[in-house]
N, C-alpha and C positions, 0 to 999 in steps of 0.2 A: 730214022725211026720216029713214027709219030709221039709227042708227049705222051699220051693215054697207054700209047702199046708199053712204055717205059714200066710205068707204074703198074702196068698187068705183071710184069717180069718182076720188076722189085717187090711189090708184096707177096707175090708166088714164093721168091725165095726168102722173105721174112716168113710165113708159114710154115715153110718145108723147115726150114732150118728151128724155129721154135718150136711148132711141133712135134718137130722130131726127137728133141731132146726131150721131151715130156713125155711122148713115149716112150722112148728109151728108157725113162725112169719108172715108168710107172706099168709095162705092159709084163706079164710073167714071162720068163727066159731069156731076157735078152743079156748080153754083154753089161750094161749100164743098169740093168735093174737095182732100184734103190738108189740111185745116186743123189737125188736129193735137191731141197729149194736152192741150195748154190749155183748147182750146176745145170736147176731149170734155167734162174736168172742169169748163168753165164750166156749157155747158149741161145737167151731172147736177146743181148744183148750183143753178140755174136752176129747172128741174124739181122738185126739191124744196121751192124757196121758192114757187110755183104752188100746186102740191098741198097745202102745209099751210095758206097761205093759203086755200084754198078749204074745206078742209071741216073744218078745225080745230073749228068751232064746232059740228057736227053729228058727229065723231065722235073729237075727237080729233086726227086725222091721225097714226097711227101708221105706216099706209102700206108696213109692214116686220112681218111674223111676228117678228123678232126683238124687235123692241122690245117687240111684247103680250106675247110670253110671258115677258120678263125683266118687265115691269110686271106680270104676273097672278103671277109669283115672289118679288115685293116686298109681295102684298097690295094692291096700288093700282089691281088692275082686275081684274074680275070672272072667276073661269076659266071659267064657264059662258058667259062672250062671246067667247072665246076660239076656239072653231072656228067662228062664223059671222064673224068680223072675219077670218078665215084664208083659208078660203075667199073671203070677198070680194075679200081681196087679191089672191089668185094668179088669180081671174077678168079682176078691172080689169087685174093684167098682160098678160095673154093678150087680152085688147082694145083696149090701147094698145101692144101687138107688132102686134097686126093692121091698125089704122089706119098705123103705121110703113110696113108693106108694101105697105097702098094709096097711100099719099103720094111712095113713091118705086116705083112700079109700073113706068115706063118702066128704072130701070138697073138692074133684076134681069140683066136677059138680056144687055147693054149689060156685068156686072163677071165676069170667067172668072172670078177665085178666089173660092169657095166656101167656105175659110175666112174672107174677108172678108162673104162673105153671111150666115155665122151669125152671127160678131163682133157684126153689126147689130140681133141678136136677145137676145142671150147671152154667157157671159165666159169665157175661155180661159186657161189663166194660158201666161205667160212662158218660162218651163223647169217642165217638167209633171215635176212632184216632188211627188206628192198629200203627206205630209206637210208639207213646206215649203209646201204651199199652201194647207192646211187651216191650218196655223199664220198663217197672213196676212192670212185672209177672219177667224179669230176675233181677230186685235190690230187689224185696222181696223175691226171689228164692235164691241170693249169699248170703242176712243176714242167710236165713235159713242155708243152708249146710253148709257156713263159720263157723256162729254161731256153728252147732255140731259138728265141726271139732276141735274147738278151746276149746270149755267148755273141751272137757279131748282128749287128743291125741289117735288118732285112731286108730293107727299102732304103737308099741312097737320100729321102729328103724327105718334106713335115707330112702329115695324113693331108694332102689337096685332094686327095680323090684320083689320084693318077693312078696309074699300073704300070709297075717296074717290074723283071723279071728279079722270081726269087729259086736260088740254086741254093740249098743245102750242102751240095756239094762243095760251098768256100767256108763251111764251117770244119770242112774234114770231116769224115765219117766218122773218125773215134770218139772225139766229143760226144757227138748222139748217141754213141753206142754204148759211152761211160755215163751216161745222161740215164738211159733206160735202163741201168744195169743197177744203178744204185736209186731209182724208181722200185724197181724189183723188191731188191734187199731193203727198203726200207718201208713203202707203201704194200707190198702188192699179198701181204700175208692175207687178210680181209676178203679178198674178192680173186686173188689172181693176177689180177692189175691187169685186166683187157689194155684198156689207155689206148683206143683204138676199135672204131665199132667193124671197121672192115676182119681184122682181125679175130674178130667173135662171130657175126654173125654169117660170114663166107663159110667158115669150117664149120658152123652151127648147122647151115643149112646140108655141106657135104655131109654130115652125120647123118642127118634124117633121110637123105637121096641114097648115099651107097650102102650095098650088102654088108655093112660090119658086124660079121660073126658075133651073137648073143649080145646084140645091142640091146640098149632101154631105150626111154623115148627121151627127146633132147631139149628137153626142160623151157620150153617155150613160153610160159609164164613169167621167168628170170631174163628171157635174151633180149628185151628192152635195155635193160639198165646198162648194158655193156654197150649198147646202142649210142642212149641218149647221156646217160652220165659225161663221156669224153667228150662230145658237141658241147656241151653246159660247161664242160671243162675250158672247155678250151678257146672258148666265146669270150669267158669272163679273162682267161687269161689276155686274150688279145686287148680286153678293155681296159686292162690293169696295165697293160706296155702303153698302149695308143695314152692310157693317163696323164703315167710316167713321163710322159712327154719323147718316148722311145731313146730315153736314156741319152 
């Protein structure tokens, strides 16, 4: 399997599986209605031990634009791989936004609020202070990439400019998974905690494209910041390991 096709599969199923639970909680009738920021953060955290579980070994699992381009900004991954792993990502989002939709198809029409039907898709922050909340997506964006950078070294030797392969996969999946879980519970009350632009703006876009029963429109003045925050995040992160002298 091509690397790129990897990461269409791994972020499809970190979507479906995070979305899903957020709809679950938030859409009227379901099973799960009400279940709450726990067990949204459980199951994104979930969802990412899935996804790197699965395709670690065929691509990585990087599953986040943020993290390739902080890793192609360290020398550790190719830049020339870098817009076809990009594009794959925000595809597989925009595929597992759309399985989300058909899976909860009956209580589209069944939830009036509209902002809970995007929620389901996409991230909204708290008190809408783009500053403050571009500041939020990039400090839960450096814990993330610092954090994977640091649990086990990426690159086998100094920054010369070489390229080594990097597998997430010899970090174990749980790590990252305990990684984004307590991102969650501890950053992500403010904005949601995108911490990942494929992951916002793939289902962002599915919102606006599919028929969802008594949609609003999909806040397109905000979907910057879940954009570029985590890039800015996770830049700086990589410049604070490369510092560090990669530990």
């Amino acid at each position: 399997m091509p690397p790129a096709a990897g990461e269409f599969i791994g972020t499809a199923l970190l979507v479906l599986l995070g979305n899903g639970v957020v709809a679950g909680a938030l859409l009227t009738g379901t099973k799960s209605h009400g279940a709450g920021w726990m067990a949204i953060t459980a199951g994104w955290a979930f969802g990412v031990f899935v996804a790197v579980f699965c395709v670690a070994g065929t691509s990585g699992a990087h599953i986040n634009p943020a993290i390739t381009i902080a890793f192609a900004s360290l020398g550790i991954f190719p830049w020339d791989s870098v817009p076809s792993y990009i594009v794959a990502q925000l595809a597989g989002a925009f595929t597992g936004a759309a399985f989300v939709w058909l899976a909860y198809w009956a209580h589209w029409p069944r939830t009036e609020e509209a902002d809970l039907k995007r929620a389901a898709f996409c991230t909204s922050p708290a008190v809408r202070c783009h500053p403050a909340n571009f500041l939020t997506e990039a400090i839960g964006t450096f814990v993330l990439v610092f954090g994977v950078l640091a649990m086990k070294t990426a690159s086998a030797g100094p920054l010369d400019g070489s390229v080594v392969p990097v597998d997430l996969g010899a970090l174990g999946a749980l790590p990252v998974a305990l990684l984004v879980w307590g991102i969650g519970l501890s950053l992500g009350g403010p904005t949601g905690y995108a911490i990942n632009p494929a992951r916002d703006l793939g289902p962002r876009v599915a919102y606006a494209v599919l028929p969802v029963a008594g949609k609003g429109p999909a806040d397109w003045a905000y979907a910057w910041v879940p954009v570029f925050g985590p890039v800015v995040g996770g830049l700086l992160a990589a410049g604070a390991y490369a510092a560090l002298g990669r530990f």
